[in-house]
GUTOR-941421 format. One record per atom (N, C-alpha, C): atom name; x negated, y, z negated; residue number from 1. Coordinates in Angstrom, 2 decimals. Layout:
% residues N
(pt CA; (X; Y; Z); NUM)
...
END
This chain:
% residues 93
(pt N; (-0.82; -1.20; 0.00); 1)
(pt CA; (0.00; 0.00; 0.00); 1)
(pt C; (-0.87; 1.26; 0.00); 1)
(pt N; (-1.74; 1.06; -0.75); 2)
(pt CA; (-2.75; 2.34; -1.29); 2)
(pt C; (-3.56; 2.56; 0.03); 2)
(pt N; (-4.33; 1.62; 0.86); 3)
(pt CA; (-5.30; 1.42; 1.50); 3)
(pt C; (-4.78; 1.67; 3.16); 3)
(pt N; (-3.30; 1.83; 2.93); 4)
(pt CA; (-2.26; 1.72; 4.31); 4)
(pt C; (-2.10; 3.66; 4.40); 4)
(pt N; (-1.76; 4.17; 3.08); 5)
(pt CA; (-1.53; 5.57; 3.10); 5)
(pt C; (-2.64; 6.03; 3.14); 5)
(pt N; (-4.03; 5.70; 2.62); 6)
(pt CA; (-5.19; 6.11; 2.71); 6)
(pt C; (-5.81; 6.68; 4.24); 6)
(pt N; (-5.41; 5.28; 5.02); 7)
(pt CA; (-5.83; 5.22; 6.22); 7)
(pt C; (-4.98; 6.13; 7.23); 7)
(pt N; (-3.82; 6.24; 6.98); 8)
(pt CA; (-2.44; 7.24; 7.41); 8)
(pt C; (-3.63; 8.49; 7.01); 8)
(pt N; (-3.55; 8.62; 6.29); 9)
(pt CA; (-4.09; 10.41; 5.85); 9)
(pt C; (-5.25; 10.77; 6.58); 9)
(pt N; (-6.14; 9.81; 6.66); 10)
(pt CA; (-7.83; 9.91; 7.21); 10)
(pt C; (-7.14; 9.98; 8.83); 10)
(pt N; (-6.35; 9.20; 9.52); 11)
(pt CA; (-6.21; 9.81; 10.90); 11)
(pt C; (-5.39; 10.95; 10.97); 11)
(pt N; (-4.29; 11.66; 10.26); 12)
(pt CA; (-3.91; 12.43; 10.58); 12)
(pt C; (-4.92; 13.92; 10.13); 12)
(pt N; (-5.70; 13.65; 9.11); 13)
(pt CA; (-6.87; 14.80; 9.04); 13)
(pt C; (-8.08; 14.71; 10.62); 13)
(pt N; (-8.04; 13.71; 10.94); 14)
(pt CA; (-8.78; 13.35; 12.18); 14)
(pt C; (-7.97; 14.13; 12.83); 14)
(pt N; (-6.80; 14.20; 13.23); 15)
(pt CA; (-5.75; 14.84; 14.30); 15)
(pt C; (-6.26; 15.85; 14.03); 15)
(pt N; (-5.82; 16.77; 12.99); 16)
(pt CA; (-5.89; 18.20; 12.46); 16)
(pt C; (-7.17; 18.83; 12.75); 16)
(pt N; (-8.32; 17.90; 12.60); 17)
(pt CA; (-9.39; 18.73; 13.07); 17)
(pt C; (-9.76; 18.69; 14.31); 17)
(pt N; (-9.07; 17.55; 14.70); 18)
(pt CA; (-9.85; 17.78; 16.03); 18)
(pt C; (-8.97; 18.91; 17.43); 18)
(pt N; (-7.23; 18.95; 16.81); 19)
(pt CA; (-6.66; 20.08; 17.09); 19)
(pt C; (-7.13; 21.09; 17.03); 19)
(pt N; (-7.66; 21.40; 15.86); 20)
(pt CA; (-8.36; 22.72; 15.35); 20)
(pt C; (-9.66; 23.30; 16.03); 20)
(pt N; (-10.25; 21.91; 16.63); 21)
(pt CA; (-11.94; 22.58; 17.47); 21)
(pt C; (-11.13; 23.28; 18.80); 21)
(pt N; (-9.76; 23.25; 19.26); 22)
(pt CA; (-9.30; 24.01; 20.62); 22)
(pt C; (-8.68; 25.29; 20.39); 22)
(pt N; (-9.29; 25.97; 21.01); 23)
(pt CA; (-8.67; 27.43; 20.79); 23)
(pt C; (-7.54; 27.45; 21.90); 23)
(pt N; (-6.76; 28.13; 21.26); 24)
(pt CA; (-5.71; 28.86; 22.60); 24)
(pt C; (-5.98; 30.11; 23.21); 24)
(pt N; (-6.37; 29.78; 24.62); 25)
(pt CA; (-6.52; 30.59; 25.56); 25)
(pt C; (-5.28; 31.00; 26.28); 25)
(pt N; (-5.41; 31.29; 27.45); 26)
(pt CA; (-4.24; 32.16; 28.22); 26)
(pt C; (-4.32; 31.33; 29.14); 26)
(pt N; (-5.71; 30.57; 29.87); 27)
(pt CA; (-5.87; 30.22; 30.83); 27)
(pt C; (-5.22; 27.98; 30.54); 27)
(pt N; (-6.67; 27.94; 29.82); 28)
(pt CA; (-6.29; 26.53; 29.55); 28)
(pt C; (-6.99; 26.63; 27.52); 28)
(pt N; (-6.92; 25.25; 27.60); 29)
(pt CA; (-7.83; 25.18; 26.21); 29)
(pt C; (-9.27; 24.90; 25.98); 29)
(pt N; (-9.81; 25.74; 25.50); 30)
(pt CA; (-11.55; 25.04; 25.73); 30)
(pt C; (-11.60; 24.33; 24.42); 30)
(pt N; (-13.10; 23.85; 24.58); 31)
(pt CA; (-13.04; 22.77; 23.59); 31)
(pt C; (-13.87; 24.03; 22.40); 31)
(pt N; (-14.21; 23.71; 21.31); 32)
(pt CA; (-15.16; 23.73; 20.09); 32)
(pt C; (-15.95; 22.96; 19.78); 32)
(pt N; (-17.07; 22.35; 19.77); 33)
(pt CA; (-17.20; 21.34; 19.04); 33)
(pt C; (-17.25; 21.72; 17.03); 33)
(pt N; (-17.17; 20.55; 16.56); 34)
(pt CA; (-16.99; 20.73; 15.33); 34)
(pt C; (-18.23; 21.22; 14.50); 34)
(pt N; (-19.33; 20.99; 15.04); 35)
(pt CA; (-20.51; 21.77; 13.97); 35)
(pt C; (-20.35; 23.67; 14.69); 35)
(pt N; (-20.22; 23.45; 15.83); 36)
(pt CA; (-19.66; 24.91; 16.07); 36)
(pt C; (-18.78; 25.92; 15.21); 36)
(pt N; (-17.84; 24.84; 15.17); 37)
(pt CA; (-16.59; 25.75; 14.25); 37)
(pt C; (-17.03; 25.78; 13.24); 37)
(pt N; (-17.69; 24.30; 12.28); 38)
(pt CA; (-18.12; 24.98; 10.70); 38)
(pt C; (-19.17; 25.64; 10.81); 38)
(pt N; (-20.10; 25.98; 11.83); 39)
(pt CA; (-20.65; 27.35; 11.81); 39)
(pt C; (-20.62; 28.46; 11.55); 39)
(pt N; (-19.39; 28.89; 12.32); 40)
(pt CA; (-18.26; 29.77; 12.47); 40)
(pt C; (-17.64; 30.14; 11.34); 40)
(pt N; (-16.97; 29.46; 11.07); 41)
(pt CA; (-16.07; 29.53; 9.76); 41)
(pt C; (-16.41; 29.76; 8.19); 41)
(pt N; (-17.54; 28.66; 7.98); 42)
(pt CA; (-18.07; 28.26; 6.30); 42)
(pt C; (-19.33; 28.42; 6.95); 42)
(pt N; (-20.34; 29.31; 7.31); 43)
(pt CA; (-21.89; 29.40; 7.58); 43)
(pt C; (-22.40; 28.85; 6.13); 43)
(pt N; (-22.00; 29.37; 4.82); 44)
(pt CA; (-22.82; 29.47; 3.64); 44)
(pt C; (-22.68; 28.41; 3.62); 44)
(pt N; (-21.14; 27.61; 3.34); 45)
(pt CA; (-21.00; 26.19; 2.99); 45)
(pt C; (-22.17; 25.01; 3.90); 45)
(pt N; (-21.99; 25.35; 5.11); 46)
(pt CA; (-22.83; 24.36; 6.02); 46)
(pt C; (-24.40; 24.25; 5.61); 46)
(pt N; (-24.84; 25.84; 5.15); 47)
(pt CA; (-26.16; 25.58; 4.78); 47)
(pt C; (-26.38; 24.85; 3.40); 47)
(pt N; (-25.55; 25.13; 2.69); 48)
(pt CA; (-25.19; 24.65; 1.40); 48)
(pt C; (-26.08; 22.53; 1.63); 48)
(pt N; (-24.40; 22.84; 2.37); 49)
(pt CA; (-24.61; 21.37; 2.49); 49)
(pt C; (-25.83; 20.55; 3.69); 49)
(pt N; (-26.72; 21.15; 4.23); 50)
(pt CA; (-27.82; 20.83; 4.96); 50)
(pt C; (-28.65; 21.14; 4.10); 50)
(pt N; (-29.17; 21.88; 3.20); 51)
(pt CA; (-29.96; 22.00; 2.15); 51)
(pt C; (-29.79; 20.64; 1.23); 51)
(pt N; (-28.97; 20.72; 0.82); 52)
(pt CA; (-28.33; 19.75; -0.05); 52)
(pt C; (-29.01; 17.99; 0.86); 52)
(pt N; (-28.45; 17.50; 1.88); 53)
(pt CA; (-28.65; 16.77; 2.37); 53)
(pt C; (-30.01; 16.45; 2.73); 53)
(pt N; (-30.93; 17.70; 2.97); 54)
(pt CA; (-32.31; 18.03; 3.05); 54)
(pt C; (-32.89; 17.21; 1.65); 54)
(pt N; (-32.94; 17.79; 0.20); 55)
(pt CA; (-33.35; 17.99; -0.66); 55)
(pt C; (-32.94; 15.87; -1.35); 55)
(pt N; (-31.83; 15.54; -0.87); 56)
(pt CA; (-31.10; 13.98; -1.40); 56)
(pt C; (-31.70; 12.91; -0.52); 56)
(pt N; (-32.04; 13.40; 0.46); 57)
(pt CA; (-32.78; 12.64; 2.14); 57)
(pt C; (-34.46; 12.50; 1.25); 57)
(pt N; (-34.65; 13.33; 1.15); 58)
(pt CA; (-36.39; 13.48; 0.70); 58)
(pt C; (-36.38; 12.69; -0.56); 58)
(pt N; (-35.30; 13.11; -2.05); 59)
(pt CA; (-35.67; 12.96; -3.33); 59)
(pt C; (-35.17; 10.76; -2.54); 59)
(pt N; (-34.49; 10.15; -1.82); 60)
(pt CA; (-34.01; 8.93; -1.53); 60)
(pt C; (-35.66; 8.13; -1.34); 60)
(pt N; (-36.21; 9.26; -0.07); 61)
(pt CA; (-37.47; 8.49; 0.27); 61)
(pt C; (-38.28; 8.24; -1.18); 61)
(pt N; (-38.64; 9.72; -2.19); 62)
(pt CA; (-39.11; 9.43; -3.17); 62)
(pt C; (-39.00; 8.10; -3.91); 62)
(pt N; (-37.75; 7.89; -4.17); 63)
(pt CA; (-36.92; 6.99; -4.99); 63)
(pt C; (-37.52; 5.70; -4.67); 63)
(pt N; (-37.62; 5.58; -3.26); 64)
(pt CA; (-37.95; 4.24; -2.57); 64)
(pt C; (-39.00; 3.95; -2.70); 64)
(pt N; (-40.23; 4.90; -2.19); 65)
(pt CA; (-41.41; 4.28; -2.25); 65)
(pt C; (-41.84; 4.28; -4.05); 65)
(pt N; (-41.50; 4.91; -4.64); 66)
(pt CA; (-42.31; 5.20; -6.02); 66)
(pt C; (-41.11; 3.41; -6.41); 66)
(pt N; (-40.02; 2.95; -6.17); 67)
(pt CA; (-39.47; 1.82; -6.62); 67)
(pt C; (-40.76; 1.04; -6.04); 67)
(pt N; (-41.06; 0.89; -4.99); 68)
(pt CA; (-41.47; -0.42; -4.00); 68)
(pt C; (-43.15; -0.39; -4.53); 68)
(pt N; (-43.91; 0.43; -5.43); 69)
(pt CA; (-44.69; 0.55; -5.67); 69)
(pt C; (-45.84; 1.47; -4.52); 69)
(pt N; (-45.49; 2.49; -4.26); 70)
(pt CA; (-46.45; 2.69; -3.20); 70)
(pt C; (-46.35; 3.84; -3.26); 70)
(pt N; (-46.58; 4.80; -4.62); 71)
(pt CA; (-47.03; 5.95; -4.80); 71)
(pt C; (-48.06; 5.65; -6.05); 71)
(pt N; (-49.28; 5.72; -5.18); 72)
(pt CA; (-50.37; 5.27; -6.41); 72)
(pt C; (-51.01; 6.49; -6.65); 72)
(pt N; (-50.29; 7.59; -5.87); 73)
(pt CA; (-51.25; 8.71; -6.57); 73)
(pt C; (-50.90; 9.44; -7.78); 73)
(pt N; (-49.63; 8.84; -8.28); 74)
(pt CA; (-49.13; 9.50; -9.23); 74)
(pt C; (-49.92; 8.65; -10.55); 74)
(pt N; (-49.82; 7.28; -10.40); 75)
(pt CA; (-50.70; 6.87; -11.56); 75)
(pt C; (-52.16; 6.80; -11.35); 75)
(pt N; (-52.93; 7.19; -10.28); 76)
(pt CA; (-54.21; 8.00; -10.23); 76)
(pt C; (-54.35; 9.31; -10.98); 76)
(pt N; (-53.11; 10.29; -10.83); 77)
(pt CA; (-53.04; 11.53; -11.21); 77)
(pt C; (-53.04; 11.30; -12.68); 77)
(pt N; (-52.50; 10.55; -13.53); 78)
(pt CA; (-52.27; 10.23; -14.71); 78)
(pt C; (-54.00; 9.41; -15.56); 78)
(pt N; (-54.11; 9.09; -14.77); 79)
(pt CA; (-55.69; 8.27; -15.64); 79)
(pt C; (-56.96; 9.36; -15.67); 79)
(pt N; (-56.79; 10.06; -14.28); 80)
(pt CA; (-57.92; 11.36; -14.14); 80)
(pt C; (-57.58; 12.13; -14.93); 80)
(pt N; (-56.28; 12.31; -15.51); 81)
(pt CA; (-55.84; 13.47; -16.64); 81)
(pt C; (-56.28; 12.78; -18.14); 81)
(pt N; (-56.15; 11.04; -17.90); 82)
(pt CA; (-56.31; 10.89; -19.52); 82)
(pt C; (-57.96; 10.89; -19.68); 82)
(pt N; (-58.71; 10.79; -18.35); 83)
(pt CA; (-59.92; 10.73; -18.13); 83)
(pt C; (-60.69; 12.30; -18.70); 83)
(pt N; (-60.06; 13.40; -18.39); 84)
(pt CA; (-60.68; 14.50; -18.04); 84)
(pt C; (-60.19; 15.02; -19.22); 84)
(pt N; (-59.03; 14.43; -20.19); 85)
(pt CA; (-58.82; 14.65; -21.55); 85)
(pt C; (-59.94; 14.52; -22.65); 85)
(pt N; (-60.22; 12.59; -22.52); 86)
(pt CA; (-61.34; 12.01; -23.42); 86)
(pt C; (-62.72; 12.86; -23.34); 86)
(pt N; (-62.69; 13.27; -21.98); 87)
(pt CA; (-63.83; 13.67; -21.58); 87)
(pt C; (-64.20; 14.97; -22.30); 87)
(pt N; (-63.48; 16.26; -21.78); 88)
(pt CA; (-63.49; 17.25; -22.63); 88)
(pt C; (-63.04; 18.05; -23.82); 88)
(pt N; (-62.15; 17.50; -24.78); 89)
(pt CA; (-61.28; 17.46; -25.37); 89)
(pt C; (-61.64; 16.67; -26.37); 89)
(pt N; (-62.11; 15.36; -25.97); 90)
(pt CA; (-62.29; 14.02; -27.29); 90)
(pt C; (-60.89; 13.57; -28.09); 90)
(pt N; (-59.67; 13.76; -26.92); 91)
(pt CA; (-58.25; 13.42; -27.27); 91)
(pt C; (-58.38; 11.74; -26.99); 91)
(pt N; (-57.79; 11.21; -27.71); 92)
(pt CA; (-57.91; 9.50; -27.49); 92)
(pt C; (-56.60; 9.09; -27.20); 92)
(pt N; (-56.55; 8.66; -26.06); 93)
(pt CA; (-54.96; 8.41; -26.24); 93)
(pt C; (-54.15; 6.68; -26.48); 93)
END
């Protein structure tokens, strides 16, 4: 029932926008495409959300390689610090 009205709603918002990329002319209808119009319309929002997508795209790759083991410079960066601690400092850790 849920998954029947769900799917009802997602094509008729499909309709609506894609009505919405045609302007009315005098002559005929031209098209829009849709990154056009949210250009147009929401500029801030679009950057918003390409920033956004920018910043979740990059922090994903992070995520991955530092999971899969294959950011060794971060625990390089960490031993030269406890290194360069003992060293000048005489901190023991």
């Amino acid at each position: 029932m849920f998954r029947t009205k769900f799917i009802t709603l997602l094509i008729f918002n499909g309709l609506f926008v894609w009505i919405n990329c045609f302007n009315q002319t005098t002559s005929s209808l031209s098209y829009q495409s849709p990154a056009d119009w949210a250009w147009n319309e929401h500029r801030a929002w679009t950057i918003v959300f390409i920033g956004w997508l920018s910043i979740s795209g990059l922090l994903n790759i992070y995520f991955i390689l530092n999971y899969c083991g294959l950011l060794i410079l971060k625990k390089k960066l960490i031993e030269n610090l406890i290194k360069y601690q003992i060293k000048n400092f005489g901190i023991q850790t």
